[in-house]
Backbone as a ProteinNet text record, in pm:
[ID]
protein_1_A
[PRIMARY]
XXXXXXXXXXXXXXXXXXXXXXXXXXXXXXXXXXXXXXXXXXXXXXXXXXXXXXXXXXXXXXXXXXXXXXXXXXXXXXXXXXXXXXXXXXXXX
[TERTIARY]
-2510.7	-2379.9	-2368.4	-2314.7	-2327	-2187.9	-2150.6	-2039.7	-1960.8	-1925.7	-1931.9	-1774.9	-1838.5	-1703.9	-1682.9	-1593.9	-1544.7	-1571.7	-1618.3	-1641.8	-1538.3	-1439.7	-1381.4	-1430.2	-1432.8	-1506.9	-1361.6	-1417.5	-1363.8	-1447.6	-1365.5	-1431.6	-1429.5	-1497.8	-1487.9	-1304.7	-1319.2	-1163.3	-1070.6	-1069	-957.8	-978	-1071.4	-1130.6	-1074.4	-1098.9	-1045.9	-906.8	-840.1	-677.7	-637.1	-661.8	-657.8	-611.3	-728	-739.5	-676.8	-666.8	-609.1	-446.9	-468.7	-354.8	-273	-114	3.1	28.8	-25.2	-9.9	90.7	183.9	312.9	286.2	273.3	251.8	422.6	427.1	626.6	611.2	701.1	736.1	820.2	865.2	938.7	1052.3	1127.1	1196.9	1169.4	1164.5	1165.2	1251.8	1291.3	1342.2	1258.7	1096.9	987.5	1003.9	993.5	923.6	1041	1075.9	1203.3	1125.5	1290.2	1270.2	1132.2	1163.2	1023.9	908.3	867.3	751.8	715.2	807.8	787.5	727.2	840	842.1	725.2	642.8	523.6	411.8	431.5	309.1	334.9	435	458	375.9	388.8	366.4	182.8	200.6	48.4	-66.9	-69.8	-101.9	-85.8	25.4	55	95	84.9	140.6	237.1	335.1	528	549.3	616.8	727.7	847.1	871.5	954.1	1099.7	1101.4	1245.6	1193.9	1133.9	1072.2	1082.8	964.1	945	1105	1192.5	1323.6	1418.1	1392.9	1446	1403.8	1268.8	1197.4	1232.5	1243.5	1281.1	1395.1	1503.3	1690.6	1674.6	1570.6	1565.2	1572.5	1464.5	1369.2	1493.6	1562	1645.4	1801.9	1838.5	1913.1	1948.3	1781.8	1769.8	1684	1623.3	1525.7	1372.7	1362.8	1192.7	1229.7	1118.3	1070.2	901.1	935.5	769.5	741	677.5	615.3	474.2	393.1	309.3	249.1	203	148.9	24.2	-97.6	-209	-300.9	-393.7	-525.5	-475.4	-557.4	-556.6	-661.8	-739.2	-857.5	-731.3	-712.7	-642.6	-514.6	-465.4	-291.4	-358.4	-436.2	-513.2	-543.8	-651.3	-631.8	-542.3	-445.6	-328.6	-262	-242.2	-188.6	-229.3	-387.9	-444.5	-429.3	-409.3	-395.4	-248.9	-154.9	-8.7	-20.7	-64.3	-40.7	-118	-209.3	-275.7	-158.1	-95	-6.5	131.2	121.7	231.8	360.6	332.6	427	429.6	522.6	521.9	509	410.5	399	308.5	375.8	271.3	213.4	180.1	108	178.8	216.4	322.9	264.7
294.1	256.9	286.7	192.8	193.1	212.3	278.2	285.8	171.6	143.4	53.3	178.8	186.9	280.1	211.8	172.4	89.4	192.4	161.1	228.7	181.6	251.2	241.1	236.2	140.5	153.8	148.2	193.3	237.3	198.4	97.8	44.9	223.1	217.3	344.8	338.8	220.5	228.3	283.3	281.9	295.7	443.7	456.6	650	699.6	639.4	733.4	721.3	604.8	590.1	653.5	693.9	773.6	904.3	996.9	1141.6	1149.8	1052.6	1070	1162	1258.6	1284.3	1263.5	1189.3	1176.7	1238.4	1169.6	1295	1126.1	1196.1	1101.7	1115.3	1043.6	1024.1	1020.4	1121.2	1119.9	1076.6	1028.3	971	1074.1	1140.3	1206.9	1133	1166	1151.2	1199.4	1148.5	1219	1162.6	1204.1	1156.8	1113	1069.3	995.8	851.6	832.2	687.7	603.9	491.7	358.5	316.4	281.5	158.7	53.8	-16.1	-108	-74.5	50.9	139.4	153.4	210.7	244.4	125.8	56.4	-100.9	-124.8	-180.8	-211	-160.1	10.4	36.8	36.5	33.1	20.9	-158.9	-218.6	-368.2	-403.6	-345.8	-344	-257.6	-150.2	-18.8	-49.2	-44.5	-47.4	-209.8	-247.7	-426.1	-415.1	-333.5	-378.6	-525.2	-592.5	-663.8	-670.5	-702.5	-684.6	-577	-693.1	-602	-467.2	-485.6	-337.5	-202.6	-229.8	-164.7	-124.3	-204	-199.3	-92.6	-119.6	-32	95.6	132.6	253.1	308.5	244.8	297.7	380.6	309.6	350.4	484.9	468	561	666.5	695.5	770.9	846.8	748.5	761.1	831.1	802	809.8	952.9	992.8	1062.2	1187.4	1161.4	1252	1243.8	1197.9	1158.7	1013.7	990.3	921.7	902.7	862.8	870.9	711.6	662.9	555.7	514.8	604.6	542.5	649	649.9	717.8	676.9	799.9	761	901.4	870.3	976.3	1047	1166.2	1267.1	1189.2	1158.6	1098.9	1017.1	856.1	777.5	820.8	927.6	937.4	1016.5	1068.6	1139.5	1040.6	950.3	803.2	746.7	738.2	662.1	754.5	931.2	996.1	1019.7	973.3	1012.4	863.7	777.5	624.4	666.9	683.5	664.7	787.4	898.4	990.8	965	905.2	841.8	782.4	681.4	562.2	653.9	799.2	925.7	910	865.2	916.9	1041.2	1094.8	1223.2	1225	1231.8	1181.1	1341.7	1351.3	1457.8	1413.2	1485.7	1497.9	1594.8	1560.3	1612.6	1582.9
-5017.6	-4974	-4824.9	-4735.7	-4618.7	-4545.9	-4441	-4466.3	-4243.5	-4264.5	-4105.2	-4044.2	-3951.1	-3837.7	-3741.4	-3669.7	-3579.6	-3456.1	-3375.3	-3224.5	-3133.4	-3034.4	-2960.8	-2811.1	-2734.1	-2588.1	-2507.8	-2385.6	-2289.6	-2112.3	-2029	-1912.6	-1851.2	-1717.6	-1643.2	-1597.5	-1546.6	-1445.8	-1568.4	-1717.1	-1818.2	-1802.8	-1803.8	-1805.7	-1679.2	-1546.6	-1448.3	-1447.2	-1464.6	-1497.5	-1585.2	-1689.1	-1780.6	-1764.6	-1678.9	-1613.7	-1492.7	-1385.4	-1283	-1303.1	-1189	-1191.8	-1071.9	-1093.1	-984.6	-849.2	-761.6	-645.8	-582.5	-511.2	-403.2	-240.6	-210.8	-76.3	4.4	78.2	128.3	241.8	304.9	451.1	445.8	572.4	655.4	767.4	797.1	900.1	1052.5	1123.9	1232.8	1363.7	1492.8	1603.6	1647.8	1641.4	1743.1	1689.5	1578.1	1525.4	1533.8	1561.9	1554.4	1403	1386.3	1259.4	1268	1374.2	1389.4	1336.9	1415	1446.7	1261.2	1171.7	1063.4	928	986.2	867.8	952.7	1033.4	1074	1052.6	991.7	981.2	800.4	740.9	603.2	551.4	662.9	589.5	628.8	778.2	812.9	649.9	672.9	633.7	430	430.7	259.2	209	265.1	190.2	171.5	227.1	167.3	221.7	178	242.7	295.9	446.2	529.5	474.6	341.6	324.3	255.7	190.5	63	163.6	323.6	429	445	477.2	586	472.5	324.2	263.1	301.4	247.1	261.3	413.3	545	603.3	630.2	544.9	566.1	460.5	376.8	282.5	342.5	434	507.8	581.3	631.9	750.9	726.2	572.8	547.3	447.4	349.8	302.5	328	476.2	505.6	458.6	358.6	299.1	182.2	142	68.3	8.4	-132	-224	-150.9	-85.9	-3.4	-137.3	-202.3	-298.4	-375.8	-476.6	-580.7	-630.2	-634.5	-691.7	-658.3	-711.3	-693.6	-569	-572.3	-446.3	-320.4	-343.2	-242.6	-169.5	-297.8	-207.8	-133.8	-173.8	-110.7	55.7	28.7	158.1	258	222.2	314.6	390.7	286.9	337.5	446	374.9	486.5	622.6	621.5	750.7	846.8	743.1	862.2	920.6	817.4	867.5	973.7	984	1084.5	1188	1164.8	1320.2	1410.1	1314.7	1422.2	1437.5	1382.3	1449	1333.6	1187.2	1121.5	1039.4	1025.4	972.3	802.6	743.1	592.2	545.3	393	336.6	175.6	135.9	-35.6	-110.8	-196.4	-313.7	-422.1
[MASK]
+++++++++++++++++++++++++++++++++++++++++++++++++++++++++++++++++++++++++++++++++++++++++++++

């Protein structure tokens, strides 16, 4: 008597999505950067669109920070080191 078990697979990307854990990438406020300056490096840098950016900015502006994107620790690090090149004030949460 033979008995058949169904095997469950799993791609890698389901496995690392899986384990990954939530790290937030924040924008800051500051008196250096203009609106422009911000939504430009939001649309350049992260793919927002004009308005998505112009929100996130008033956010920024209005609330002092904002979560700008969420993902792995590696990638939120990336992102923080481009955006602070072009002089915005962003951290890891």
């Amino acid at each position: 008597m033979s008995v058949e078990v169904e095997q469950e697979t799993f791609t890698l990307e389901e496995i690392l999505a899986a384990t990954k854990e939530s790290n937030k990438l924040i924008l800051w406020n500051d008196e250096i950067n203009t609106f422009d300056h911000v939504i430009f490096c939001l649309m350049h840098y992260l793919q927002y669109t004009e308005e998505e950016a112009s929100k996130i900015a008033w956010t920024v502006h209005t609330k002092g920070k904002c979560t700008i994107l969420e993902g792995s620790y590696t990638e939120m690090e990336v992102y923080r080191k481009i955006l602070k090149s072009e002089g915005l004030t962003v951290s890891i949460e």
